[in-house]
C-alpha positions as CSV (number, residue, x, y, z in Angstrom):
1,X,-86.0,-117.7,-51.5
2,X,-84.8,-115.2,-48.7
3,X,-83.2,-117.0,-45.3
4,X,-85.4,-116.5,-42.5
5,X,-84.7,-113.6,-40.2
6,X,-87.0,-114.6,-37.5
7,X,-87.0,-118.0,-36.9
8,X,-89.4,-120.2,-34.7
9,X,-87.7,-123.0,-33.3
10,X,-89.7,-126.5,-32.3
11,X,-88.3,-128.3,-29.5
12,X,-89.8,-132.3,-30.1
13,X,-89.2,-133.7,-26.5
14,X,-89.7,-137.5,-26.6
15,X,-90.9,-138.9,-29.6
16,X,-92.4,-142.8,-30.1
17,X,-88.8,-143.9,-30.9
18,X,-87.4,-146.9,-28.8
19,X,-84.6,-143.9,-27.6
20,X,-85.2,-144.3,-23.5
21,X,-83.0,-146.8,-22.9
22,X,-80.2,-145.0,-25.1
23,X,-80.2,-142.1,-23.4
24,X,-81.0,-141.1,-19.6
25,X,-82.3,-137.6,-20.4
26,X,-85.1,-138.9,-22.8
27,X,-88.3,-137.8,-20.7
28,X,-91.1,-140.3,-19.6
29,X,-93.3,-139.2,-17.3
30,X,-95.9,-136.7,-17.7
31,X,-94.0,-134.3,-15.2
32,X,-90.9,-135.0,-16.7
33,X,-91.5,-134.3,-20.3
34,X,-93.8,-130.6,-18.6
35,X,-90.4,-130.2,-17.1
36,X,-88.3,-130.7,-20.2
37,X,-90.6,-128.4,-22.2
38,X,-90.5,-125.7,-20.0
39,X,-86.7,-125.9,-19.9
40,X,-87.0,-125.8,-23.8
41,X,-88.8,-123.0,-23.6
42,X,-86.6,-121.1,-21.2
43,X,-83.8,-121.8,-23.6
44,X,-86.0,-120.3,-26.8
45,X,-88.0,-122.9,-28.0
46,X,-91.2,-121.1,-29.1
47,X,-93.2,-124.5,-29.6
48,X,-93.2,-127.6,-28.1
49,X,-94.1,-130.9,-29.7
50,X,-95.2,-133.5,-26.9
51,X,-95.6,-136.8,-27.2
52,X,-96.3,-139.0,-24.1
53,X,-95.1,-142.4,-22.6
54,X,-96.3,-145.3,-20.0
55,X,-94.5,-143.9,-17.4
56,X,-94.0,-147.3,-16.3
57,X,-92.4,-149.0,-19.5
58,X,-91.4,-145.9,-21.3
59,X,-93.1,-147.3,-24.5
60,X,-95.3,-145.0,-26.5
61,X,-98.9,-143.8,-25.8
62,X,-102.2,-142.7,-27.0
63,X,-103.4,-142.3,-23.3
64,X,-105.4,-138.8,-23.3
65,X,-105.0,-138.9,-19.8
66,X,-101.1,-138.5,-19.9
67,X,-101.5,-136.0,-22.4
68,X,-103.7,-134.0,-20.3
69,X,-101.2,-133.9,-17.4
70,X,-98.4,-132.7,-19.5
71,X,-99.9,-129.8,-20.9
72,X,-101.7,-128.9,-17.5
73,X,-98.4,-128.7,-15.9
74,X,-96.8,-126.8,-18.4
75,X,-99.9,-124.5,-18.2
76,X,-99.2,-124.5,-13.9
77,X,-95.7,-123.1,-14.8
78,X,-96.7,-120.2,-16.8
79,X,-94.5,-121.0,-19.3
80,X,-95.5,-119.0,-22.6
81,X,-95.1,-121.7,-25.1
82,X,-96.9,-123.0,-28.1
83,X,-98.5,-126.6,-27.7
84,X,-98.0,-128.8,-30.4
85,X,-99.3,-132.3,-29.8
86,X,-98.9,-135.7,-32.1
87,X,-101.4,-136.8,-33.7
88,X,-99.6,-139.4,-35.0
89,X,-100.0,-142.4,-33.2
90,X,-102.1,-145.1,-34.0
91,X,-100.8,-145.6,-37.5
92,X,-98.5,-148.8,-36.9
93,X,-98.7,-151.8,-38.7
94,X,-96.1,-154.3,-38.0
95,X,-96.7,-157.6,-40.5
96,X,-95.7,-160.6,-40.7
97,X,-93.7,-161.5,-44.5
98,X,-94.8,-164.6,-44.8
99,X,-98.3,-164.4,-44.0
100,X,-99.0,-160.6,-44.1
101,X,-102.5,-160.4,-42.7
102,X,-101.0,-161.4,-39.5
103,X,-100.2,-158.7,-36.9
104,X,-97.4,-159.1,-34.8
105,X,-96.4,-157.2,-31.7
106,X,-95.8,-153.4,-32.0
107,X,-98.7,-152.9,-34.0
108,X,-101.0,-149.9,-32.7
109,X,-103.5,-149.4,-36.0
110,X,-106.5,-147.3,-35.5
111,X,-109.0,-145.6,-37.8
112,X,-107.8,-141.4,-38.2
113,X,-110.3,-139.9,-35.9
114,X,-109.1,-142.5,-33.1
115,X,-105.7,-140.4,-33.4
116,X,-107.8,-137.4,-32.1
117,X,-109.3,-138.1,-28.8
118,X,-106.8,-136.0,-27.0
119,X,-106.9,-133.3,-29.6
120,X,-110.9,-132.9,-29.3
121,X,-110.0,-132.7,-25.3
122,X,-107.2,-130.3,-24.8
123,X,-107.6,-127.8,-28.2
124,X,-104.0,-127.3,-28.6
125,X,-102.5,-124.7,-30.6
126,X,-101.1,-127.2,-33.4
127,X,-101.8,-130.6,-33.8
128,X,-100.0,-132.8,-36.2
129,X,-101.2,-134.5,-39.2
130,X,-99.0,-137.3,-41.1
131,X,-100.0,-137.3,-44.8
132,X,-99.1,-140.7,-46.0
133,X,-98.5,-144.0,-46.0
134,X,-94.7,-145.3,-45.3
135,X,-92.2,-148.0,-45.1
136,X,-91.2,-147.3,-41.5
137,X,-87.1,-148.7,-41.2
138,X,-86.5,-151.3,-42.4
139,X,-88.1,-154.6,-41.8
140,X,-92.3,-155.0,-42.3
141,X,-93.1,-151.4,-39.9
142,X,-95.3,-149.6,-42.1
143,X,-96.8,-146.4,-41.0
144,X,-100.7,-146.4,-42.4
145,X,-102.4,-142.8,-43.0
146,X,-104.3,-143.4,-46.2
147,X,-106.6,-140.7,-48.4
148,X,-109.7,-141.8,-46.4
149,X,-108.3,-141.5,-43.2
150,X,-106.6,-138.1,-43.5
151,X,-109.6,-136.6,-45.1
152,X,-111.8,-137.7,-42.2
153,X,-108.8,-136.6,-39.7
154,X,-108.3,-132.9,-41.7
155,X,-112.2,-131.9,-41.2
156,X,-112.5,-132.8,-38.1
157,X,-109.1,-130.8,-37.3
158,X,-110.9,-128.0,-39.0
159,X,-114.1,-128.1,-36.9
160,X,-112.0,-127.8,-33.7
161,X,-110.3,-125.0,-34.8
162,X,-106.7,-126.5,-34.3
163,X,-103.7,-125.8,-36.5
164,X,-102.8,-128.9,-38.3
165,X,-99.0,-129.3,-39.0
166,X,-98.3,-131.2,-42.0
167,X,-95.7,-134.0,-41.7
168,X,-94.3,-134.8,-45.2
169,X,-92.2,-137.4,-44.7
170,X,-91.7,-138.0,-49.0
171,X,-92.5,-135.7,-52.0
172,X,-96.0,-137.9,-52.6
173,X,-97.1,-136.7,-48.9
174,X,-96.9,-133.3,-50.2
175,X,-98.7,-133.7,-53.2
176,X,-101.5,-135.0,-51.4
177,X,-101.4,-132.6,-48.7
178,X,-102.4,-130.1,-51.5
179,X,-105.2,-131.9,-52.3
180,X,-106.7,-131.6,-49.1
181,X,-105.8,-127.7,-49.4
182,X,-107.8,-128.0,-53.3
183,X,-110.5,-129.6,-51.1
184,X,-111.2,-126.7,-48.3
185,X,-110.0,-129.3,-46.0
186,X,-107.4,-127.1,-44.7
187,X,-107.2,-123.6,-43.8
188,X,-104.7,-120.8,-44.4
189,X,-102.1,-120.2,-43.3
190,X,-101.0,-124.2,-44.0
191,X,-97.9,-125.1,-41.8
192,X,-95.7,-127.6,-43.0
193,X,-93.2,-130.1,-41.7
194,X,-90.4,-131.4,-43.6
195,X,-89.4,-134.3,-41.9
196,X,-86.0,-135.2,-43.7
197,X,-83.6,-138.8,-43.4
198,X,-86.3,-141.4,-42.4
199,X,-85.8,-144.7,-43.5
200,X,-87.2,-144.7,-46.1
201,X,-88.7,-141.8,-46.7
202,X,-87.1,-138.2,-47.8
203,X,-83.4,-138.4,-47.4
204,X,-81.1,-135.6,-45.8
205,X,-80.3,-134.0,-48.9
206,X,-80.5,-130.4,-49.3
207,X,-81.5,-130.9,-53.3
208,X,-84.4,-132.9,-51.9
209,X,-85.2,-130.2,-49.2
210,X,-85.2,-127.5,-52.0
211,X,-87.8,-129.3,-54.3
212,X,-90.1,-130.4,-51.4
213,X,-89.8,-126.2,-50.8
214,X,-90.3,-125.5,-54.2
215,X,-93.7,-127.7,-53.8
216,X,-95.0,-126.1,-51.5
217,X,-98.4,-124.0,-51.5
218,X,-98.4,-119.8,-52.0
219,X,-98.2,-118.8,-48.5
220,X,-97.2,-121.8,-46.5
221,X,-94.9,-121.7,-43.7
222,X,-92.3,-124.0,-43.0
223,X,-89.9,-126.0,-41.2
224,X,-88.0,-128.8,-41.4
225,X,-85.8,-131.3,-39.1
226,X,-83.3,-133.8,-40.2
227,X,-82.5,-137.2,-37.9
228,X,-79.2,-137.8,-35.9
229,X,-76.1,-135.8,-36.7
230,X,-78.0,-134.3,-39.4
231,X,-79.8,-132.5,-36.9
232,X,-77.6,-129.3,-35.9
233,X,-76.9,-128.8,-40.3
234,X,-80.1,-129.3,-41.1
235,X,-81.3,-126.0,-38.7
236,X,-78.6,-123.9,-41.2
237,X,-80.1,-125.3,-44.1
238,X,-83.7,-125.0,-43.3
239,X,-82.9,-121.5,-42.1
240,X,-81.3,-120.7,-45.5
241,X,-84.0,-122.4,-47.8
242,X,-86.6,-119.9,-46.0
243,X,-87.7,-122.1,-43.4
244,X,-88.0,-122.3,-39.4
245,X,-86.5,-125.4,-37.5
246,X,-86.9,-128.2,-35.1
247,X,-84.8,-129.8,-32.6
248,X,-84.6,-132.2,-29.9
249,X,-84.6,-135.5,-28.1
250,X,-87.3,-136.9,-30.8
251,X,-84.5,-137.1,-33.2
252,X,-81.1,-136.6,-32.3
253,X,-79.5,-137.7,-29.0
254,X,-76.4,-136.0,-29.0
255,X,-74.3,-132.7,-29.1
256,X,-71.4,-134.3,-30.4
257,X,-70.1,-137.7,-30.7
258,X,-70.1,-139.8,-27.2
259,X,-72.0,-136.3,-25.7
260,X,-75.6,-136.8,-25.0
261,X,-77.5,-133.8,-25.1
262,X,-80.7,-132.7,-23.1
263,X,-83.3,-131.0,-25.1
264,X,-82.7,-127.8,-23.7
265,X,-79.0,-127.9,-25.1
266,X,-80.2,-128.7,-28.3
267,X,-82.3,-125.4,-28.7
268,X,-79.2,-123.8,-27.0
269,X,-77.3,-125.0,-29.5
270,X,-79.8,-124.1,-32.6
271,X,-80.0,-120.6,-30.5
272,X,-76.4,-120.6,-31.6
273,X,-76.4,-121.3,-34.8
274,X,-79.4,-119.0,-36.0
275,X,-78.3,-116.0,-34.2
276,X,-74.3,-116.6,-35.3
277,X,-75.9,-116.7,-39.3
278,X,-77.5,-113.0,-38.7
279,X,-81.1,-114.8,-37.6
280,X,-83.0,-113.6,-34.5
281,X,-85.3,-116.4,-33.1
282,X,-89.2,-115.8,-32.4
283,X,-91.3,-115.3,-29.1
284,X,-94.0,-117.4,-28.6
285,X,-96.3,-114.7,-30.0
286,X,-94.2,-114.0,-33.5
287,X,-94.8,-117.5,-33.6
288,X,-98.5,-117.5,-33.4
289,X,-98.5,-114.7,-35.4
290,X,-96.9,-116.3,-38.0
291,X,-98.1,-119.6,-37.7
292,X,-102.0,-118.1,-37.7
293,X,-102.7,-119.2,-34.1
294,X,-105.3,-118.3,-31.4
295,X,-103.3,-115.4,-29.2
296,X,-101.9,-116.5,-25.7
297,X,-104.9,-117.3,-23.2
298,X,-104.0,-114.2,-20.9
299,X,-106.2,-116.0,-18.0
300,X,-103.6,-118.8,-17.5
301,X,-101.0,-118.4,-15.0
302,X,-98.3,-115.7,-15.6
303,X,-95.7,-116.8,-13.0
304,X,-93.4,-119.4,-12.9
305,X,-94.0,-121.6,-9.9
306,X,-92.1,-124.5,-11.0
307,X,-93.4,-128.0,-11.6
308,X,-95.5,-129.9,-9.0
């Protein structure tokens, strides 16, 4: 498979991780994360994956309301960037060992078109969609996305007319998510996430990264990310297996050892790398282009004016 020549780069800005109190530059608020992906953006990030946070705990949200905010003030900027939004939460189940019908604290479970409120209301460009079931870390965090539930949560994707991005956290994942292809359920061009070094699903290995490639569908596109200091190899491998790349706070806090990175240094630094191994990295619109997305909404805003 050819190395990508013109590669999109993903900038994931916060995450659901428990990473705000590890690192000051992890975004919270709705105008800080806006202002982080517009800084990503400046630094050539074509897309931008948002999650959002209670701005006054810093813990993980489904609020549409937050998610609202971020995007309008992204959209205020005039920032050209692709909106990708999780879909993702709502899918934790922490248990208890010893008596595991029991619930304990952390656990956010909700049925697969409860994960799409925000989606319905905003229309993003992309919108993610986690195609399994997992043992999240270790101890009794599972992450719950079952057959029935991404099923229901793929057609009504569909009917919206929002991208779905496929997270495959394991080879089983993307088995399935070509089931829902076999079904109709999904649309062409499919866009795939390889999301690479999660306990306990796929590990950082590049022979594991080439078979979940050689899995995929005719025609896909695809990136993939690796966690921690795997972050910065995994954009070289990715970007020699064929495939585009993400980056940022979500995963990886740090540049180098003991140097915490914003996300705009990250996509500096996988600017770097792509263009120093003969890449060029996409616009926004190659991205859309390749990615099968709506064209930029020319009506919005077309100068910077800074965050409110």
């Amino acid at each position: 498979m050819p190395m990508t020549e013109n590669v999109i780069i993903t900038c994931a800005l916060t995450g659901a991780g428990d990473t705000v109190r590890k690192s000051p530059h992890v975004p919270v608020t709705p105008e800080q994360i806006a202002r982080n992906a517009v800084e990503a953006a400046a630094a050539g990030a074509a897309v931008v994956h948002i999650h959002v946070r209670d701005p006054e705990t810093g813990d993980p949200s489904r609020d549409p309301k937050l998610y609202r905010e971020v995007v309008e003030r992204v959209k205020e900027t005039g920032t050209d960037v692709v909106i990708n939004l999780t879909a993702g939460m709502g899918g934790d189940l922490v248990i208890d060992p010893d008596a595991p019908l029991t619930h304990l604290p952390g656990t956010d479970l909700v049925g697969g078109l409860e994960r799409l409120p925000h989606v319905e209301d905003l229309l993003p460009d992309i919108c993610t969609l986690d195609c399994g079931s997992l043992n999240f870390g270790d101890g009794s965090n599972l992450y719950v996305s079952t057959p029935d539930m991404l099923r229901a949560g793929a057609r009504r994707i569909q009917e919206l007319g929002v991208r779905p991005e496929l997270e495959i956290f394991d080879t089983g994942q993307l088995w399935f998510a070509k089931q829902l292809l076999a079904e109709g359920l999904l649309d062409d061009p499919t866009v795939f996430q390889l999301c690479m070094g999660i306990p306990w699903g796929a590990p950082a290995d590049p022979g594991v990264l080439q078979s979940m490639v050689n899995m995929l569908p005719d025609g896909a596109r695809w990136a993939s990310f690796a966690l921690g200091r795997m972050q910065m190899p995994w954009v070289a491998q990715s970007i020699l297996l064929g495939g585009h790349v993400r980056v940022g706070l979500e995963d990886n806090l740090y540049l180098g050892r003991g140097n915490k990175a914003t996300n705009a240094q990250l996509v500096e630094r996988a600017v770097t790398l792509a263009e120093s191994m003969g890449a060029r990295v996409a616009t926004p619109d190659e991205a859309r282009a390749t990615l099968g997305l709506r064209p930029r909404d020319r009506s919005a805003a077309t100068t910077e004016e800074g965050i409110r």
